[in-house]
KOLLUMVO-297838 format. One record per residue (C-alpha): x, y, z. Coordinates in steps of 0.05 Angstrom, whole numbers, plus 32768, in hexadecimal, padded with zeros to 4 digits. Layout:
<atoms>
XYZ ...
</atoms>
This chain:
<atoms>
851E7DA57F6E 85557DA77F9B 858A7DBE7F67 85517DF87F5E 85527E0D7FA0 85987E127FAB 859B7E397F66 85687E6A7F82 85967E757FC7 85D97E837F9F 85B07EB77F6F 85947ECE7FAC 85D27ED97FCE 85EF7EF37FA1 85C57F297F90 85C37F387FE6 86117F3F7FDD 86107F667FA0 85DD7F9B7FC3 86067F9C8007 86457FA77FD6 86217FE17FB7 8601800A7FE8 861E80487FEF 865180678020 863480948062 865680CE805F 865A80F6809E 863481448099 866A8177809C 866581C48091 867381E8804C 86B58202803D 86BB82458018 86C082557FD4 870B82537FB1 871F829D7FB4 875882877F7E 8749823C7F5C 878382227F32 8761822B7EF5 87A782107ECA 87AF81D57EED 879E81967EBE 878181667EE1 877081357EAA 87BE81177EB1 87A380F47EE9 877E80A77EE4 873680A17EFD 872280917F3F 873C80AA7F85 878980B27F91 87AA80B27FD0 87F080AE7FF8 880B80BE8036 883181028038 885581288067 882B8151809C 885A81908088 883B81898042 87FE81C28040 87CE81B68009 87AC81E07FD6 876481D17FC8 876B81DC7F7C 87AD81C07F70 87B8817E7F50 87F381517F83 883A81397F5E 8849810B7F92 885C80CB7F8D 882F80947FAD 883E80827FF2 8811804D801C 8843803B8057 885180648090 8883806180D0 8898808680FC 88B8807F814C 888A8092818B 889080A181CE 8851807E8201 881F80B88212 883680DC81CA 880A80F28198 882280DF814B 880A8105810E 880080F080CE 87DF810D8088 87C980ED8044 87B6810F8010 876D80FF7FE2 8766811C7F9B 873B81057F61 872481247F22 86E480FD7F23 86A0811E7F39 869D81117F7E 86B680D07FA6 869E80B97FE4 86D680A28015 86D580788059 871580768087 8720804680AF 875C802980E0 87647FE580FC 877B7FD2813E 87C87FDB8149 87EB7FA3814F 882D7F8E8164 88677F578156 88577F358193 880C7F358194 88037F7781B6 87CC7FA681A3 87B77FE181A8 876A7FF38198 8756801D8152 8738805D8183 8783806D8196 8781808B814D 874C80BB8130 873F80CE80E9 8730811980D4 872F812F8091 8742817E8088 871F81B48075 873281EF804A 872F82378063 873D82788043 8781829D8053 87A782D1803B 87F482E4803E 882483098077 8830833A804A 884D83778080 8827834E80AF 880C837E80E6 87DA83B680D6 879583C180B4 8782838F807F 874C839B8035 87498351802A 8748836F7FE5 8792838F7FED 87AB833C7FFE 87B382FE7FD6 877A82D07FEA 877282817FDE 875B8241800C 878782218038 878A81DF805A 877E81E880AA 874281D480CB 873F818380E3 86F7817180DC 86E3813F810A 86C7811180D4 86ED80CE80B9 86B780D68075 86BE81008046 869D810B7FF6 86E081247FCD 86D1814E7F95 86DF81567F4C 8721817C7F4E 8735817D7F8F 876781677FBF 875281508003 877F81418041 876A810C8077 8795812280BB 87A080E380E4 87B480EF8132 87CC80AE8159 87CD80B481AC 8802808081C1 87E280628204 881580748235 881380258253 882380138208 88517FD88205 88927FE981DE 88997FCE819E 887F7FCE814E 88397FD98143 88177FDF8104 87CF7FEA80F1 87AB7FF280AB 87848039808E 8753801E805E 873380598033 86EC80328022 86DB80547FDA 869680507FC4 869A80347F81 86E3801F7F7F 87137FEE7FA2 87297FFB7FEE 8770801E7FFC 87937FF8802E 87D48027804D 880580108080 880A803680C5 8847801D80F3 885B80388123 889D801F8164 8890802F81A8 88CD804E81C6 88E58041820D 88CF80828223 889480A68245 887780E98233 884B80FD8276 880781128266 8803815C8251 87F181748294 8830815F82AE 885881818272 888B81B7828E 888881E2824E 8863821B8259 882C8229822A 8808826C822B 87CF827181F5 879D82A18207 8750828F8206 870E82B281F5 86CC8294820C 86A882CD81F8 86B882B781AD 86A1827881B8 8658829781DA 865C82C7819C 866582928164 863282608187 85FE8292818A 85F9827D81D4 85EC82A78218 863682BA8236 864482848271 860D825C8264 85FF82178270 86078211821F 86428237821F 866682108255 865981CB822E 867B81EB81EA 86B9820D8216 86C781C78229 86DD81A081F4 870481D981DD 872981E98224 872F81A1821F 8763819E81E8 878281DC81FE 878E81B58242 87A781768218 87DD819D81F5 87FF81AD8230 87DB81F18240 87F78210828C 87CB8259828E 8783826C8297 877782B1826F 874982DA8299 872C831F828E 8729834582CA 8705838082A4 86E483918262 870A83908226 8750838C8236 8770838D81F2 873683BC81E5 870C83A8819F 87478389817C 872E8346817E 86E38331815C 86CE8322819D 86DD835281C9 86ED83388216 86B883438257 86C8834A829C 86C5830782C7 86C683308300 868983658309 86A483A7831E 866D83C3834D 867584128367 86458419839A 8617845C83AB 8643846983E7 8680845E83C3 8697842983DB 86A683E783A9 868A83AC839C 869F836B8375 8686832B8356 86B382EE8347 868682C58334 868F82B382E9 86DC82BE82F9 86D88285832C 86AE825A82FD 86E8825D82C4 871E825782EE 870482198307 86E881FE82CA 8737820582AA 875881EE82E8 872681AE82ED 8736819B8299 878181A782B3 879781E682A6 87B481FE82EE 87FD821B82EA 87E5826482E5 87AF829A82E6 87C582D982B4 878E830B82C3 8782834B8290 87988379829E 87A883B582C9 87C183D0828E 878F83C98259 879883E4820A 877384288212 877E8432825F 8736842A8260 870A840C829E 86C883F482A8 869583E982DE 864483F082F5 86418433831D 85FD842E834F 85FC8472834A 85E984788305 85D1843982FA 85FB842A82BD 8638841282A1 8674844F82A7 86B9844C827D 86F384688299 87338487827D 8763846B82BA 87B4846F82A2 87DD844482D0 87F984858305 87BB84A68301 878884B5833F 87558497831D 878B8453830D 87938452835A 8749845F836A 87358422833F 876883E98350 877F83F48397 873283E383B5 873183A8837C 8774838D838B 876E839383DB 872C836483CD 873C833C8395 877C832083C0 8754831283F9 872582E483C6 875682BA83A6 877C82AF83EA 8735828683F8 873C826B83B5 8785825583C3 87968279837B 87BE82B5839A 880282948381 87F6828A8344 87D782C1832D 87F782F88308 87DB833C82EC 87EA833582A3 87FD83668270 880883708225 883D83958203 883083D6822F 885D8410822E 88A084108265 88838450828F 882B84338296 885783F182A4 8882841182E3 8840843A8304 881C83FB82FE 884F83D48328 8856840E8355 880984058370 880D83B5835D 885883B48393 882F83D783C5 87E983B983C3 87F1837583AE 8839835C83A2 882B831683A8 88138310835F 884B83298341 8837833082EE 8835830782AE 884E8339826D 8851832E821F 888E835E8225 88AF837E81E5 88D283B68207 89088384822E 88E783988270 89048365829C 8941838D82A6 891883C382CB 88DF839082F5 8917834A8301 88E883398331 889A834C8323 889D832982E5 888D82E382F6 887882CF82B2 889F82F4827C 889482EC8230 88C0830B8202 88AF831481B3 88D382E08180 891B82EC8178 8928831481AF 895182FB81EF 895682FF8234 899E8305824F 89C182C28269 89C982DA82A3 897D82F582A9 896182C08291 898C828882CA 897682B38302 892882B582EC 892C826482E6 894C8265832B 891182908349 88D982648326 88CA829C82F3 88AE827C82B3 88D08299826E 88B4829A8227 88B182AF81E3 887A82C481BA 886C82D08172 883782FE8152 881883268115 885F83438105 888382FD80FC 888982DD80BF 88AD829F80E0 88A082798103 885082828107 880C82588105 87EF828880D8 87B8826180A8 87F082618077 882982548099 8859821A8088 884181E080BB 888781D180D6 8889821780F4 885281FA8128 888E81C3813F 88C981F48136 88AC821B8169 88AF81E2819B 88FB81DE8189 890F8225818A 88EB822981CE 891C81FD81EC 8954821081C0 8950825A81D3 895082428221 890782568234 88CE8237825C 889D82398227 8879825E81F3 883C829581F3 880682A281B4 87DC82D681C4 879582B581A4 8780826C81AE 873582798194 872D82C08187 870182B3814D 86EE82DD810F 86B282E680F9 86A782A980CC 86E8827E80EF 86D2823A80C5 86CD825D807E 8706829E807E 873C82A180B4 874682EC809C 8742831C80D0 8742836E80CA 8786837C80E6 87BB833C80D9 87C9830480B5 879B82CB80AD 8791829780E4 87B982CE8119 877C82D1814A 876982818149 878A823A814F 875182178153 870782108133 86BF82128156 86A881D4816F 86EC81BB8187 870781B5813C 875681B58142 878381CB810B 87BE81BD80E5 87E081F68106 87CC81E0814A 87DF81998142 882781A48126 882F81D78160 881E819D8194 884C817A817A 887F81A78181 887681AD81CC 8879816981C4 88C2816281B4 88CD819B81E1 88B8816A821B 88E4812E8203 891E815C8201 8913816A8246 8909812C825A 894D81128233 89728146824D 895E812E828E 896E80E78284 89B680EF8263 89CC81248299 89BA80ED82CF 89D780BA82AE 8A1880E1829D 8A0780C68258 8A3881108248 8A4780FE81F7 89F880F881ED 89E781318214 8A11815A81E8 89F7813A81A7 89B9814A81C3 89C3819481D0 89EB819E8194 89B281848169 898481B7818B 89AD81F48187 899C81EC8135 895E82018151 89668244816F 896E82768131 893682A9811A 8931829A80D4 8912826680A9 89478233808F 893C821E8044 892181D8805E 88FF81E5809E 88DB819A809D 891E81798092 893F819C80CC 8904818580ED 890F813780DA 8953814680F8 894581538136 8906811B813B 894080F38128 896F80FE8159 893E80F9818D 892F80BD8179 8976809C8176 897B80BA81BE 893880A581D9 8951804F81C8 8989805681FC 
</atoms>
């Protein structure tokens, strides 16, 4: 009887086991992706084995939905990081079966000497495919009909499950934060892809703390300029403009603006700036109020409500408010008179110019003297003609010089205004002169580049290579300036999640980033970039003080590779080239 009884427990057992072994993976909810504009309709996918495939691959590798990988397999990687760095890495998922369910999950890091770090210093994110099109001319009006569609790899969902599908090939994004009190040394970890149906892959993450510190983005000296909209965000949540709703979705996203080194709060001192040329055109934080007895009247509320929210997530170097010189020359405020809203036509030398901003800027300097603002504050421009630009100063000198102004400049203004242009940015590929450029770093003037719609390379378009995210970083540096300006953070189209195509440029020109906090490829690589920006810096630093002279030079030599304005024929390996060397350097 007793033989029967421990018969009935193994049976038992091992029908309990079988049933845990069997039930079925939980597969986070995600949104849809779009259809394929173009599938690979040629591509065989039968030359494959069943089951799920997967290797590690090179985060400057951009997938295609439809197109089967020829890579070899790869389950170990390694790389070198700084404490308080973030490290990147991608694997690529493709199967010709059905659909298969798929689990990621890391382990603990641990090191040589019993060290570890915990699993949450790494998150998994699989990526999402988005439509795109091509550069094409680049600027001007786009018939999505006139440009070569197809999907594109971009958007990092924030989901470690995902259900692969029959034909496809899926990338899982990996992002490691190295603790900044990280002990130096080897750590390694394990990804385990749990398969429903099929044996766990185990891969090999490694990765040797360096005996160097990155500060914490806050305390980054590059300067990083990318432009926000809240109203998109309002707009694509369906919620009420500076509501409470509206404040709890701008955070996350200001969030990892403020954790990529972000220095400058974008603020809109009137309606529609940049006019209608973004899906979501830009308020006024500041209510414009013309009394009955003519006298005016202003509000700051909602503009002191963002400026604090940015500066309290960390973003504090700079206010760049838009813009005394608008796209249009057109003005708006609430006349008492009339009781409505009134548009006016105001060109900067005008009466009606003078009329509008000498009462606003006699007020509006009195306000953020309470605030404690009034030095860091700059009245921002974009690209506006040499002759608007010099009657603007002429009232701006006069009324309020203290700002001084922050300008997107592609007319090589700085030689007329060397000292009301705080914050310059000049357009990719050109230069300011040597000597220009010393004397604005000796006065505390900041100095960047930008890049828009009419450059091919380097971009984050939706297509773009991903190493043109890090070259940027390098050519920064390279080219001898502060830091780098984009002109659209979260200017959203219409449907940002599904097609990154917008009316007037390239794909992906208007955005970086997706609703609900989503980061990007683009985004990511571009980070990282600023990255090695700041360990340049920083090594620069340490071998000047050390009169470590043959290094320096090394160094510097390495990084002039770096400043050219075309796309080498192996961008990622010029890349690995410069990692490398900073590297090497960062041991001594």
């Amino acid at each position: 009887m007793k033989h029967l009884n421990l018969l009935f427990f193994i049976i038992v057992s091992v029908i309990i086991i079988g049933c845990q072994q069997k039930k079925p993976l939980q597969i986070s909810a995600t949104y849809l992706e779009p259809l394929d504009p173009a599938p690979n309709s040629l591509e065989n996918w039968n030359v494959i084995e069943n089951g799920l495939h997967a290797s590690i691959v090179p985060i400057s590798k951009r997938f295609v939905k439809s197109d089967l990988p020829k890579i070899p397999i790869e389950k170990n990687w390694t790389t070198n990081v700084w404490k308080g760095e973030r490290a990147s890495l991608q694997l690529a998922l493709w199967s010709k079966d059905s659909i298969t369910k798929v689990v990621a999950e890391i382990s603990d890091f641990k090191s040589e000497t019993g060290e570890k770090l915990p699993s949450s210093i790494a998150q998994s994110r699989f990526v999402k495919y988005v439509i795109t099109d091509e550069f094409a001319q680049g600027c001007g009006y786009r018939k999505p009909e006139d440009f070569k569609a197809s999907l594109v790899a971009d958007a990092l969902d924030t989901v470690s499950s995902y259900a692969v599908k029959q034909f496809e090939t899926r990338p899982l994004w990996i992002t490691i934060n190295i603790p900044e009190n990280a002990t130096q040394g080897t750590y390694v970890s394990t990804l385990k892809l749990l398969i429903e149906g099929q044996k766990t892959q185990s891969f090999t993450l490694s990765f040797n703390v360096l005996p160097k510190t990155l500060p914490p983005p806050t305390a980054w000296k590059f300067h990083l300029d990318l432009w926000q909209n809240p109203y998109a965000v309002a707009r694509y949540h369906q919620v009420e403009p500076w509501s409470k709703k509206h404040w709890e979705l701008l955070t996350p996203l200001m969030k990892e603006l403020a954790d990529a080194g972000q220095k400058v709060i974008t603020v809109s001192l009137n309606k529609r700036p940049w006019g209608g040329q973004t899906f979501d055109p830009f308020d006024s934080m500041i209510k414009w109020i013309k009394k009955a007895d003519g006298t005016w009247e202003y509000d700051f509320t909602i503009f002191d409500t963002w400026v604090e929210f940015m500066m309290n997530l960390g973003i504090k170097n700079q206010i760049s408010c838009y813009s005394m010189v608008p796209w249009g020359n057109e003005f708006y405020y609430f006349d008492e008179e009339t009781n409505q809203e009134l548009k006016v036509k105001a060109p900067p030398g005008s009466k009606e110019y003078e009329q509008l901003w000498i009462p606003f800027l006699t007020k509006f300097k009195v306000h953020l003297k309470t605030k404690g603002w009034n030095t860091i504050t700059r009245m921002a421009m974009d690209e506006r003609k040499p002759d608007e630009m010099k009657a603007m100063f002429n009232l701006l000198n006069t009324y309020a010089p203290e700002f001084g102004a922050s300008f997107a400049d592609n007319h090589k203004s700085y030689k007329l205004y060397p000292n009301q242009l705080k914050d310059l940015s000049v357009a990719f590929g050109a230069t300011i002169d040597e000597e220009d450029l010393q004397l604005r770093k000796q006065n505390g003037y900041i100095s960047t580049h930008y890049v828009c719609c009419s450059d091919k390379f380097p971009n984050v378009f939706t297509f773009s290579d991903p190493s043109e995210g890090v070259f940027i970083g390098w050519y920064s540096i390279a080219a001898g300036f502060d830091g780098f300006l984009r002109w659209a953070y979260n200017s959203w189209v219409e449907n940002p999640l599904q097609d990154s195509r917008f009316r007037t440029w390239p794909a992906g020109d208007t955005y970086l980033v997706y609703p609900d906090a989503r980061s990007s490829i683009r985004f990511e690589t571009l980070r990282e970039g600023i990255e090695d920006a700041e360990k340049i810096r920083i090594l620069r630093q340490y071998l000047s003080e050390n009169n470590k002279i043959e290094e320096l030079k090394e160094l510097n030599k390495m990084v002039e590779k770096f400043n050219i304005t075309t796309k080498p024929p192996h961008l990622d390996h010029l890349i690995l080239e410069g990692k490398s060397t900073l590297t090497r350097l960062s041991k001594l």
